[in-house]
C-alpha positions as CSV (number, residue, x, y, z in Angstrom):
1,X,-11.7,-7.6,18.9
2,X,-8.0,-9.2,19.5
3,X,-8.4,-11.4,16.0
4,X,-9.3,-8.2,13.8
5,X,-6.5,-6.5,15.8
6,X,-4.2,-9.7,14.7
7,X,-5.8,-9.6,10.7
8,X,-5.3,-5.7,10.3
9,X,-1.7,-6.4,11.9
10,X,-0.9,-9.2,9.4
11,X,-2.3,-7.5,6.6
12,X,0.0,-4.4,7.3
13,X,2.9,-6.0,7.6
14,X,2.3,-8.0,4.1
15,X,2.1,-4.3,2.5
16,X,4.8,-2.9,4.6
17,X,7.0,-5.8,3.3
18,X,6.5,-5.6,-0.2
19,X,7.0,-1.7,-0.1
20,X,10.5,-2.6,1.9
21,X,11.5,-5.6,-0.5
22,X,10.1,-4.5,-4.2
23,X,12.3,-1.9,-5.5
24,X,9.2,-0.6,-7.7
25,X,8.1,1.1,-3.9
26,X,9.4,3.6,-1.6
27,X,7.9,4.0,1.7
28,X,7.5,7.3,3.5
29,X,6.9,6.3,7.3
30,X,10.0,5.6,9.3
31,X,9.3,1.9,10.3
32,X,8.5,3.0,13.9
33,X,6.1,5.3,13.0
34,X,4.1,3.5,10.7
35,X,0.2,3.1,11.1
36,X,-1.5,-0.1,10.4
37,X,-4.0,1.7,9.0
38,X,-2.7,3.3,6.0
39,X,0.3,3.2,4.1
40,X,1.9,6.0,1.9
41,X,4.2,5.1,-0.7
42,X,5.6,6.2,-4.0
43,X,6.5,4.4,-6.9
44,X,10.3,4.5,-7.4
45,X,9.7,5.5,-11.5
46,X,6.4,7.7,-11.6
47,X,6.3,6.5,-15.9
48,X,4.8,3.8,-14.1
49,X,2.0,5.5,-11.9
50,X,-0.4,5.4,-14.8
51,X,0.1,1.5,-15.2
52,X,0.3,0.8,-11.8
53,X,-3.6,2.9,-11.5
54,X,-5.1,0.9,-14.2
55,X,-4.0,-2.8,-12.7
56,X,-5.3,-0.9,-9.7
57,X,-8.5,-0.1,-11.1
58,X,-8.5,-3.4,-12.9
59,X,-8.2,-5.6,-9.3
60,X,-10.9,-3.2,-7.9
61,X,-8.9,-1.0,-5.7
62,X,-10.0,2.2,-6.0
63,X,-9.1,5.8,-4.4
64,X,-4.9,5.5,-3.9
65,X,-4.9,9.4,-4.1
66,X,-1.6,10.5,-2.3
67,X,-1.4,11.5,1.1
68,X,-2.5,15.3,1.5
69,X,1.1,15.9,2.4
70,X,3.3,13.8,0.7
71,X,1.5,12.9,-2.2
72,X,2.3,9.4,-3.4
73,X,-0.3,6.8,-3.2
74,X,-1.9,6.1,0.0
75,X,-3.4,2.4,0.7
76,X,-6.0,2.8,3.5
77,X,-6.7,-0.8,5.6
78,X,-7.9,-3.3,2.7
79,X,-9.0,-6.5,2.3
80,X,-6.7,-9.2,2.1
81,X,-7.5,-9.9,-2.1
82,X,-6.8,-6.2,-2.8
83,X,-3.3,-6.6,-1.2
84,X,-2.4,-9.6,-3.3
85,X,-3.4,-7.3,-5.9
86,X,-0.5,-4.9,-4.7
87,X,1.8,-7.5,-3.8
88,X,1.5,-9.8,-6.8
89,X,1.8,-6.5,-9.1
Protein backbone atom coordinates (compact mmCIF):
# COMPACT_ATOMS: atom_id res chain seq x y z
CA UNK A 1 0.00 0.00 0.00
CA UNK A 2 2.89 2.65 0.94
CA UNK A 3 4.56 2.23 -2.82
CA UNK A 4 1.09 3.00 -4.63
CA UNK A 5 0.70 5.71 -1.99
CA UNK A 6 4.45 6.92 -3.18
CA UNK A 7 3.54 6.30 -7.30
CA UNK A 8 0.09 8.22 -7.06
CA UNK A 9 2.16 11.00 -5.01
CA UNK A 10 4.89 11.24 -7.64
CA UNK A 11 2.58 11.14 -10.45
CA UNK A 12 0.68 14.17 -8.89
CA UNK A 13 3.22 16.16 -8.31
CA UNK A 14 4.70 15.64 -12.11
CA UNK A 15 1.07 17.09 -13.20
CA UNK A 16 0.93 19.65 -10.49
CA UNK A 17 4.39 20.85 -11.78
CA UNK A 18 3.75 21.29 -15.23
CA UNK A 19 0.34 23.14 -14.56
CA UNK A 20 2.65 25.52 -12.12
CA UNK A 21 5.65 25.85 -14.75
CA UNK A 22 3.86 25.76 -18.39
CA UNK A 23 2.17 28.99 -18.91
CA UNK A 24 -0.28 27.04 -21.43
CA UNK A 25 -2.02 25.93 -17.72
CA UNK A 26 -3.74 27.53 -14.88
CA UNK A 27 -4.45 25.56 -11.89
CA UNK A 28 -7.54 26.01 -9.73
CA UNK A 29 -6.60 24.36 -6.21
CA UNK A 30 -4.62 26.49 -3.90
CA UNK A 31 -1.45 24.26 -3.57
CA UNK A 32 -2.51 23.25 -0.02
CA UNK A 33 -5.57 22.01 -0.97
CA UNK A 34 -4.83 20.02 -3.75
CA UNK A 35 -5.93 16.25 -4.13
CA UNK A 36 -3.63 13.75 -5.50
CA UNK A 37 -6.33 12.38 -7.11
CA UNK A 38 -7.48 14.79 -9.57
CA UNK A 39 -6.41 17.88 -10.92
CA UNK A 40 -8.56 20.80 -12.35
CA UNK A 41 -7.02 23.15 -14.67
CA UNK A 42 -7.75 25.44 -17.53
CA UNK A 43 -5.93 26.25 -20.43
CA UNK A 44 -4.61 29.80 -20.25
CA UNK A 45 -5.96 30.52 -24.23
CA UNK A 46 -9.31 28.38 -24.58
CA UNK A 47 -8.46 28.73 -28.96
CA UNK A 48 -6.51 26.01 -27.78
CA UNK A 49 -8.97 23.59 -25.88
CA UNK A 50 -9.95 21.96 -29.17
CA UNK A 51 -6.19 21.13 -30.01
CA UNK A 52 -5.28 20.30 -26.75
CA UNK A 53 -8.68 17.50 -26.83
CA UNK A 54 -7.60 15.96 -30.04
CA UNK A 55 -3.59 15.31 -28.83
CA UNK A 56 -5.67 14.20 -25.86
CA UNK A 57 -7.71 11.84 -27.68
CA UNK A 58 -4.78 11.03 -29.90
CA UNK A 59 -2.44 9.80 -26.67
CA UNK A 60 -5.56 7.93 -25.43
CA UNK A 61 -6.65 10.08 -22.67
CA UNK A 62 -10.09 10.30 -22.68
CA UNK A 63 -12.97 12.04 -20.45
CA UNK A 64 -11.00 15.66 -19.32
CA UNK A 65 -14.68 17.08 -18.92
CA UNK A 66 -14.37 20.08 -16.46
CA UNK A 67 -14.94 19.92 -12.97
CA UNK A 68 -18.86 20.24 -12.28
CA UNK A 69 -17.99 23.54 -10.67
CA UNK A 70 -15.25 25.14 -12.24
CA UNK A 71 -15.28 23.80 -15.52
CA UNK A 72 -11.93 23.49 -17.01
CA UNK A 73 -10.44 20.18 -17.67
CA UNK A 74 -10.16 17.78 -14.86
CA UNK A 75 -7.35 14.90 -14.98
CA UNK A 76 -8.52 12.09 -12.61
CA UNK A 77 -5.29 9.74 -11.22
CA UNK A 78 -3.64 8.42 -14.60
CA UNK A 79 -1.17 6.31 -15.57
CA UNK A 80 2.23 7.49 -15.77
CA UNK A 81 2.26 7.35 -20.10
CA UNK A 82 -0.86 9.49 -20.21
CA UNK A 83 0.91 12.16 -18.03
CA UNK A 84 3.85 12.37 -20.41
CA UNK A 85 1.14 12.83 -22.77
CA UNK A 86 0.14 16.10 -20.74
CA UNK A 87 3.50 17.05 -19.87
CA UNK A 88 5.30 16.55 -23.13
CA UNK A 89 2.22 18.52 -24.86
Amino acid sequence: MQQLKKLIEKKARLLYSEIDLNPLFTGYANKEDRSYMNATFTLSDPALETRFNEMCVAGGINGLNGHRSVGGIERLCTTHFHLKVLVYW
